[in-house]
Residue, then its C-alpha position, 0 to 999 in steps of 0.5 A: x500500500x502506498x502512502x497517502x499526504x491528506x491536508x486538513x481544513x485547519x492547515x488549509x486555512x493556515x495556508x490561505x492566512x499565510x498567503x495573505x501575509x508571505x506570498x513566498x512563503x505559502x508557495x514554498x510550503x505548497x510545492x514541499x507539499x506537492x513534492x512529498x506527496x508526489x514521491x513515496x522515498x520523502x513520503x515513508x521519510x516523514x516517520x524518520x525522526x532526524x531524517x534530513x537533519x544534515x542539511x542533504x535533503x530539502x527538509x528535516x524531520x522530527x517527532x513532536x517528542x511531547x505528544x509523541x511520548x503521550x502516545x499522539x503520532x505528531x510530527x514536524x517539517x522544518x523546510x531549509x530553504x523556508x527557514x532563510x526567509x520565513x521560518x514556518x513549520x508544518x505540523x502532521x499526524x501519520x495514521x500508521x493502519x492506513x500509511x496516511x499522513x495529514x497536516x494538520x497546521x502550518x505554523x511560524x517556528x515562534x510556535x512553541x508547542x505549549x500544551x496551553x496553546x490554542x494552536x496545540x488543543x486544535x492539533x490535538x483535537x483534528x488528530x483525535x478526529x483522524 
């Protein structure tokens, strides 16, 4: 079965709110997206925590290391070329039965991942819902 990349209404409002604010940088995360989506080597990367970590690749990886440990399969995207000129992150969830991935929100990196964070109960509840 191969993967499939699925973007919630929630990140999909992200993205029509970031493109109001940085053209470039919604366009930037758009392509990533269509680029992962589009090949299954980037797709089965984004269960690798570290992957990309060394530069050699377009993005870098990483568990959401608080929800992960709570049992929430929640993970980053860090996209290089982004980080030079708006730094946002793209924030997904990996539905391990069925090989689906959803992002679930397009963030600035300020986003600190507090848990009283209202961007955090909105991630959390779009992933309950998967």
């Amino acid at each position: 079965m191969a993967y499939q990349l699925f973007i919630h209404a929630d990140a999909k409002k992200d993205l029509a709110e970031l493109q109001l604010k940085d053209r470039r940088a919604a366009a930037l995360i758009v392509a990533m997206l269509e680029e992962i989506e589009g090949d299954q080597r980037l797709l089965d990367a984004l269960t690798v925590h570290d992957f990309g970590d060394d530069g050699n690749e377009k993005f870098h990886v990483s568990k959401w290391l608080e929800m992960w440990n709570k049992g929430l399969d929640l993970w980053r995207i860090r996209i290089w070329a982004l980080d030079r000129i708006a730094p946002y992150r793209v924030v997904y969830a990996y539905e391990r039965g069925k090989q689906r991935y959803h992002v679930l929100g397009v963030f600035h990196r300020d986003f600190n991942y507090d848990p009283a964070d209202a961007r955090v109960k909105r991630v959390k509840d779009a992933y309950e819902q998967l």
